[in-house]
N, CA, C and O atoms as a GROMACS GRO file, in nm:
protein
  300
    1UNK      N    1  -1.667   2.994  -3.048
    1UNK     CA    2  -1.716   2.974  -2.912
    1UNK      C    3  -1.792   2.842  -2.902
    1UNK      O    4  -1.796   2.808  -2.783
    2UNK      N    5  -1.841   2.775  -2.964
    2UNK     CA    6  -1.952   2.680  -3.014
    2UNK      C    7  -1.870   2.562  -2.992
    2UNK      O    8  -1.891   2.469  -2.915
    3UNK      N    9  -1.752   2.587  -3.090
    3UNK     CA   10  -1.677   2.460  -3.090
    3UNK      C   11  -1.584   2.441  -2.952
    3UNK      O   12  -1.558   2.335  -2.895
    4UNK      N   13  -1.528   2.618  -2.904
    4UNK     CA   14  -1.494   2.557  -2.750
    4UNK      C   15  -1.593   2.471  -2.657
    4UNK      O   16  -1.555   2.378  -2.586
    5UNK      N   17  -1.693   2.507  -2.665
    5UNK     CA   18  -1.825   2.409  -2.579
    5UNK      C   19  -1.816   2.316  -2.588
    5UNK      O   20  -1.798   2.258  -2.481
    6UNK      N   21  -1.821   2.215  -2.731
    6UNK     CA   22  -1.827   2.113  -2.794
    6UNK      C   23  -1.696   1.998  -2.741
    6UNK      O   24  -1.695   1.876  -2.720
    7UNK      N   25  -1.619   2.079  -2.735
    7UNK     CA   26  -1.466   2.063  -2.725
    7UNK      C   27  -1.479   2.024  -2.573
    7UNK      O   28  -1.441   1.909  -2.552
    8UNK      N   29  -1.517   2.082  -2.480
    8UNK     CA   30  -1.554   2.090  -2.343
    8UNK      C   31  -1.623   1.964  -2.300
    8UNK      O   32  -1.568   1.878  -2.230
    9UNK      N   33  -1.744   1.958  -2.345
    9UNK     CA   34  -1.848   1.887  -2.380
    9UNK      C   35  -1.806   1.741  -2.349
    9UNK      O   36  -1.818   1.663  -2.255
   10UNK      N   37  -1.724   1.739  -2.531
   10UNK     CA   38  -1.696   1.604  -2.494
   10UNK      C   39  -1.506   1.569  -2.382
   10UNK      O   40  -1.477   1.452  -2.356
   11UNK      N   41  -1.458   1.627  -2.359
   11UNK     CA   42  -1.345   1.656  -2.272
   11UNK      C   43  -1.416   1.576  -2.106
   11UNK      O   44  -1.366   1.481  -2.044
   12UNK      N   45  -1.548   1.659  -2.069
   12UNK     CA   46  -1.601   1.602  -1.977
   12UNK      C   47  -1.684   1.463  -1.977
   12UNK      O   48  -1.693   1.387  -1.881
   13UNK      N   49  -1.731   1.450  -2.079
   13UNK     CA   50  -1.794   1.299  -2.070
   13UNK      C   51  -1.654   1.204  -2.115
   13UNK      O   52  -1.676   1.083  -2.109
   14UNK      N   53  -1.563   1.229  -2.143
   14UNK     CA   54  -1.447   1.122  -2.137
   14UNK      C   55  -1.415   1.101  -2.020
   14UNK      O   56  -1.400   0.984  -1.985
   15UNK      N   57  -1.403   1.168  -1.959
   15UNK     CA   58  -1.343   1.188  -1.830
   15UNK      C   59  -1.416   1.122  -1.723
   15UNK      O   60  -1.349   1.075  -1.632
   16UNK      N   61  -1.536   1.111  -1.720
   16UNK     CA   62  -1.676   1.105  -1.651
   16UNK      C   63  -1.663   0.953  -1.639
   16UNK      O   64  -1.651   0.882  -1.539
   17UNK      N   65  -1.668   0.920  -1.789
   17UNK     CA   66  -1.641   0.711  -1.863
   17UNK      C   67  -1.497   0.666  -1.824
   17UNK      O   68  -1.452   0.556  -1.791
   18UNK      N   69  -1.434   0.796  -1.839
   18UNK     CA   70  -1.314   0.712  -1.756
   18UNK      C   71  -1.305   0.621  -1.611
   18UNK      O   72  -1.277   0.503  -1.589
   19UNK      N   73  -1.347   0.740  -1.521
   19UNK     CA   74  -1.342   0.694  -1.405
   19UNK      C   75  -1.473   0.581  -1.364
   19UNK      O   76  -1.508   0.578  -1.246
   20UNK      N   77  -1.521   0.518  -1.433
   20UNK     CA   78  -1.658   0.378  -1.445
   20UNK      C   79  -1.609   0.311  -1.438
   20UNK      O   80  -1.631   0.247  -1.335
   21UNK      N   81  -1.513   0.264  -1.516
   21UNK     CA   82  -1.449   0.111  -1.508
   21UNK      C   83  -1.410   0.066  -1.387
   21UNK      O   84  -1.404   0.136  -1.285
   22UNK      N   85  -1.376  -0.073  -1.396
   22UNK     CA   86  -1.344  -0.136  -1.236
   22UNK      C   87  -1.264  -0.240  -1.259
   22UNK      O   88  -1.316  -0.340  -1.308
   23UNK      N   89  -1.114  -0.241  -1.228
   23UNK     CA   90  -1.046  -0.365  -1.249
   23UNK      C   91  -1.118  -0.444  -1.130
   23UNK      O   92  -1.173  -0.401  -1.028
   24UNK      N   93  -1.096  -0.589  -1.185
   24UNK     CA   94  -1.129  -0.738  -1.092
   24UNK      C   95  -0.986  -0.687  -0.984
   24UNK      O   96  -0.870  -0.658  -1.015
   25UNK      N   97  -1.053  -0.694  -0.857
   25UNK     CA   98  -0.967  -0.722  -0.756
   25UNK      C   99  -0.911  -0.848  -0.710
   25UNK      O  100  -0.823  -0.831  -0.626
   26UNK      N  101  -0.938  -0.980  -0.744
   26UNK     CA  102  -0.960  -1.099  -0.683
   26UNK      C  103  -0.831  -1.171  -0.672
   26UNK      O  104  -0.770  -1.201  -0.775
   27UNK      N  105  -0.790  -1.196  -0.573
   27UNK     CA  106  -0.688  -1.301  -0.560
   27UNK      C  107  -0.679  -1.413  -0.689
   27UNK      O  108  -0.778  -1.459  -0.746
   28UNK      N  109  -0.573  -1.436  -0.714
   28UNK     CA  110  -0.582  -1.524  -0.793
   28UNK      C  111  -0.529  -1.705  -0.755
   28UNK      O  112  -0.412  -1.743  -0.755
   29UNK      N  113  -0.635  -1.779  -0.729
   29UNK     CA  114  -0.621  -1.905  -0.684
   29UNK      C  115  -0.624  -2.002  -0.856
   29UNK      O  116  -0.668  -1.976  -0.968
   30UNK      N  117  -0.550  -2.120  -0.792
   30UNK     CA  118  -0.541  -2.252  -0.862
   30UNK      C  119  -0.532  -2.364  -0.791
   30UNK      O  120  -0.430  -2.379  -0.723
   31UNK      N  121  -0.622  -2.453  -0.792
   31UNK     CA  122  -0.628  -2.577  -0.714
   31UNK      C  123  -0.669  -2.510  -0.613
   31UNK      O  124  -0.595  -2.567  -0.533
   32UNK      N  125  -0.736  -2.422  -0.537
   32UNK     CA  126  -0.798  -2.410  -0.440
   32UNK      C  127  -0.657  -2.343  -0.327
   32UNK      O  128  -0.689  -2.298  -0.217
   33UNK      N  129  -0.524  -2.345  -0.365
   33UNK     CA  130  -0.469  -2.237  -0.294
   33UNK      C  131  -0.385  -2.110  -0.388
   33UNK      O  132  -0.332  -2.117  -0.499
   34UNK      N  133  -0.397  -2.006  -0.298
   34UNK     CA  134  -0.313  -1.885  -0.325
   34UNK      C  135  -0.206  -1.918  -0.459
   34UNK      O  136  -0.130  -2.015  -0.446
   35UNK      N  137  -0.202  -1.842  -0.578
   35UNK     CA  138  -0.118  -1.885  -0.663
   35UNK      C  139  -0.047  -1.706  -0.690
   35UNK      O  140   0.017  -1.686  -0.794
   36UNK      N  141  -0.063  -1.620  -0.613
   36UNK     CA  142  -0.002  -1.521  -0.653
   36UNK      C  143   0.172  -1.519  -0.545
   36UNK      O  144   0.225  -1.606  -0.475
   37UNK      N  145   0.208  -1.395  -0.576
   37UNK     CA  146   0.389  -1.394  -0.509
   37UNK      C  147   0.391  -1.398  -0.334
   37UNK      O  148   0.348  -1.330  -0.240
   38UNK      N  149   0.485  -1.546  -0.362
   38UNK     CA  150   0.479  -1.579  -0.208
   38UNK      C  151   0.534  -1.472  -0.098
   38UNK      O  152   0.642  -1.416  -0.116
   39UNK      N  153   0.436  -1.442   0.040
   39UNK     CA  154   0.518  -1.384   0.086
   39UNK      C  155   0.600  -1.417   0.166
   39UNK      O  156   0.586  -1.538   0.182
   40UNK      N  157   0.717  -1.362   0.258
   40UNK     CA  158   0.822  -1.370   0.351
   40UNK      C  159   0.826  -1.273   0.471
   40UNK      O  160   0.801  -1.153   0.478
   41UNK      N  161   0.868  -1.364   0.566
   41UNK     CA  162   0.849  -1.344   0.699
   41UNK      C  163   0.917  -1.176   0.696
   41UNK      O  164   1.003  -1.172   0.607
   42UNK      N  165   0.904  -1.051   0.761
   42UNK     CA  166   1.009  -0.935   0.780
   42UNK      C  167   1.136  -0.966   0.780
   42UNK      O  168   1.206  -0.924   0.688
   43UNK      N  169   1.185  -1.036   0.868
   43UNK     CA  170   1.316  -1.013   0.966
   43UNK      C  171   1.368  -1.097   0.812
   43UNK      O  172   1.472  -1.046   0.770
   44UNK      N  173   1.325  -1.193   0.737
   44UNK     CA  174   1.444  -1.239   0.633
   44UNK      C  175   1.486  -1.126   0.526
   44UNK      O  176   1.556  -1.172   0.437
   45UNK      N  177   1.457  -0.982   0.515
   45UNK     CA  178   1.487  -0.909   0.441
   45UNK      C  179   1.676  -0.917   0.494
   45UNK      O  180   1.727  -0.993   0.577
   46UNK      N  181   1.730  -0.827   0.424
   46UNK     CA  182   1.872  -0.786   0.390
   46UNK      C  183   1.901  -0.671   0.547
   46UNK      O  184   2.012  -0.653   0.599
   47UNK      N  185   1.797  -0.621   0.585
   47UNK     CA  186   1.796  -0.496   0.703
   47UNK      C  187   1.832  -0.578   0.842
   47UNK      O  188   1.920  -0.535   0.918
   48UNK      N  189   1.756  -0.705   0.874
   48UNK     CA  190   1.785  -0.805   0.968
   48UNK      C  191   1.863  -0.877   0.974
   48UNK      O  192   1.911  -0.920   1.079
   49UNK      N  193   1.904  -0.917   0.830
   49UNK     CA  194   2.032  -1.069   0.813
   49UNK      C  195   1.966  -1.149   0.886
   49UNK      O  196   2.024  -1.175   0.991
   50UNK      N  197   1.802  -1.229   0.862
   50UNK     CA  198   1.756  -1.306   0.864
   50UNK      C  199   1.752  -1.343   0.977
   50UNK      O  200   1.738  -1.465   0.990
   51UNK      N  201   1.759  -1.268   1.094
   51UNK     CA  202   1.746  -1.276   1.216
   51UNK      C  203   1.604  -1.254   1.283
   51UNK      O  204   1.556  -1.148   1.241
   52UNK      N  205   1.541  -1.303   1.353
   52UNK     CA  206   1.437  -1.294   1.420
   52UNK      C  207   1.434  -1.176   1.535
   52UNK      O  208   1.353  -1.086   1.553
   53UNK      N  209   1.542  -1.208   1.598
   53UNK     CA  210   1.527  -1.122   1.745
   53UNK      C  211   1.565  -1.022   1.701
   53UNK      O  212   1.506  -0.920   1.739
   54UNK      N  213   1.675  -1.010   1.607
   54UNK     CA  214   1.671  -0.808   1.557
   54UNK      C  215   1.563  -0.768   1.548
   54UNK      O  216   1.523  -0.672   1.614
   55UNK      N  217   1.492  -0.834   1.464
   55UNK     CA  218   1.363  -0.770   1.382
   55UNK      C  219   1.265  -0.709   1.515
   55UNK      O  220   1.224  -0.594   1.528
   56UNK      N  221   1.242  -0.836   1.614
   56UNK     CA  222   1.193  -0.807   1.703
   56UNK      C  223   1.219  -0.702   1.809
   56UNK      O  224   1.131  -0.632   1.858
   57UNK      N  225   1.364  -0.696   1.844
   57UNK     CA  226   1.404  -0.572   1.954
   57UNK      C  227   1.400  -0.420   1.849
   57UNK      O  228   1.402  -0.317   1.916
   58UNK      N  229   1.394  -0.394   1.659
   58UNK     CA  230   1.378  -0.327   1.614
   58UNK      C  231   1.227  -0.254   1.682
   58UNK      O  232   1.198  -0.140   1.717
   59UNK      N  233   1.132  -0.422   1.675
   59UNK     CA  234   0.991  -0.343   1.637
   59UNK      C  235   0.962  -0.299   1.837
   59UNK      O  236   0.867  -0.244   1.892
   60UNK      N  237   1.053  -0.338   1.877
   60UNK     CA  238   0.983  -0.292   2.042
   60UNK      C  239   1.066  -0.120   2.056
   60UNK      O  240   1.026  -0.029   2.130
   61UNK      N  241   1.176  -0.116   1.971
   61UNK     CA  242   1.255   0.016   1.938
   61UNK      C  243   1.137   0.092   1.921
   61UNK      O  244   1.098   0.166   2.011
   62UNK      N  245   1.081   0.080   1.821
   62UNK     CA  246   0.974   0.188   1.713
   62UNK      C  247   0.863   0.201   1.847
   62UNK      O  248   0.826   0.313   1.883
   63UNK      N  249   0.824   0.098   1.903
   63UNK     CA  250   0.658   0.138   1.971
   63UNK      C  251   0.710   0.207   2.115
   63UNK      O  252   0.634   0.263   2.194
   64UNK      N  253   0.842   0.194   2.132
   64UNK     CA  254   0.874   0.256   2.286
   64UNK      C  255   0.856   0.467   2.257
   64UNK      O  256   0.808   0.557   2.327
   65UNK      N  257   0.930   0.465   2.111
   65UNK     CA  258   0.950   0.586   2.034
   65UNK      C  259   0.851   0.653   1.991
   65UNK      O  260   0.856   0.772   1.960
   66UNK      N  261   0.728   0.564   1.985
   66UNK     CA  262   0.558   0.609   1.980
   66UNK      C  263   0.514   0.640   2.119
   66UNK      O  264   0.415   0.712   2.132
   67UNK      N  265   0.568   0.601   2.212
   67UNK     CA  266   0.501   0.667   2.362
   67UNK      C  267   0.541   0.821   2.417
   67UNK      O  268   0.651   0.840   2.468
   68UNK      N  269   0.441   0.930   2.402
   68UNK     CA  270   0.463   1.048   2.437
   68UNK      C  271   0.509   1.075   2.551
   68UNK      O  272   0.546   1.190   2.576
   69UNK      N  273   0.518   0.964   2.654
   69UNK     CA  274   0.586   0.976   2.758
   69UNK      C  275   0.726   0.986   2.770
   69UNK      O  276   0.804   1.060   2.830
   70UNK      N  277   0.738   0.847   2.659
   70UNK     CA  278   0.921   0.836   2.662
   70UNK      C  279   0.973   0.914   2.583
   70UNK      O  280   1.094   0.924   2.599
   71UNK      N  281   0.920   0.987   2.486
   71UNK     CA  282   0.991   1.063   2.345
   71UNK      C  283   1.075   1.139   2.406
   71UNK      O  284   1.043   1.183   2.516
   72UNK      N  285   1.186   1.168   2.357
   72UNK     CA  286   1.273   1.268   2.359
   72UNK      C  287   1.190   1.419   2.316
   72UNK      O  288   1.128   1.449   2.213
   73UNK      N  289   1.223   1.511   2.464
   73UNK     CA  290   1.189   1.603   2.463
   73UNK      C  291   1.030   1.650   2.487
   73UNK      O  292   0.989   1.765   2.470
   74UNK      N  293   0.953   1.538   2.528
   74UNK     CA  294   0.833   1.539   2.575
   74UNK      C  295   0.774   1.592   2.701
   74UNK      O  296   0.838   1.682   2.757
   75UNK      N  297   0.666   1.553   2.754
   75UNK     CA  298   0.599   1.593   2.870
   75UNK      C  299   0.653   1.528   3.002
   75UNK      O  300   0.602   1.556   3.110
   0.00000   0.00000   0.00000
């Protein structure tokens, strides 16, 4: 019984020291700009074929489909 405690014991203070640590969050700069993975505009993904106005009549699709007025089958 002693050694289940013990066993316990230290089970919880590992656990305890585990969760202390803190990775560095920090952007990583060189020469004073951004040196991490560049990003890209939406619409150049593979879903748009690098089109602008898809992307755009997509995203006015989605927020018309967020109005409880217009939803299918609503009030």
């Amino acid at each position: 019984m002693k050694r289940l405690s013990c066993l316990i014991a230290v089970v919880l203070v590992a656990g305890i020291q585990s969760g202390c640590g803190e990775m560095p969050q920090d952007a990583p700069y060189q020469g004073g700009h951004y040196a991490g993975k560049p990003d890209t505009p939406n619409w150049q993904g593979e879903a748009f074929d690098g089109k602008r106005e898809n992307w755009e009549r997509e995203i006015k699709r989605r927020n018309k489909l967020q109005s409880e007025y217009t939803r299918p089958g609503g009030a």
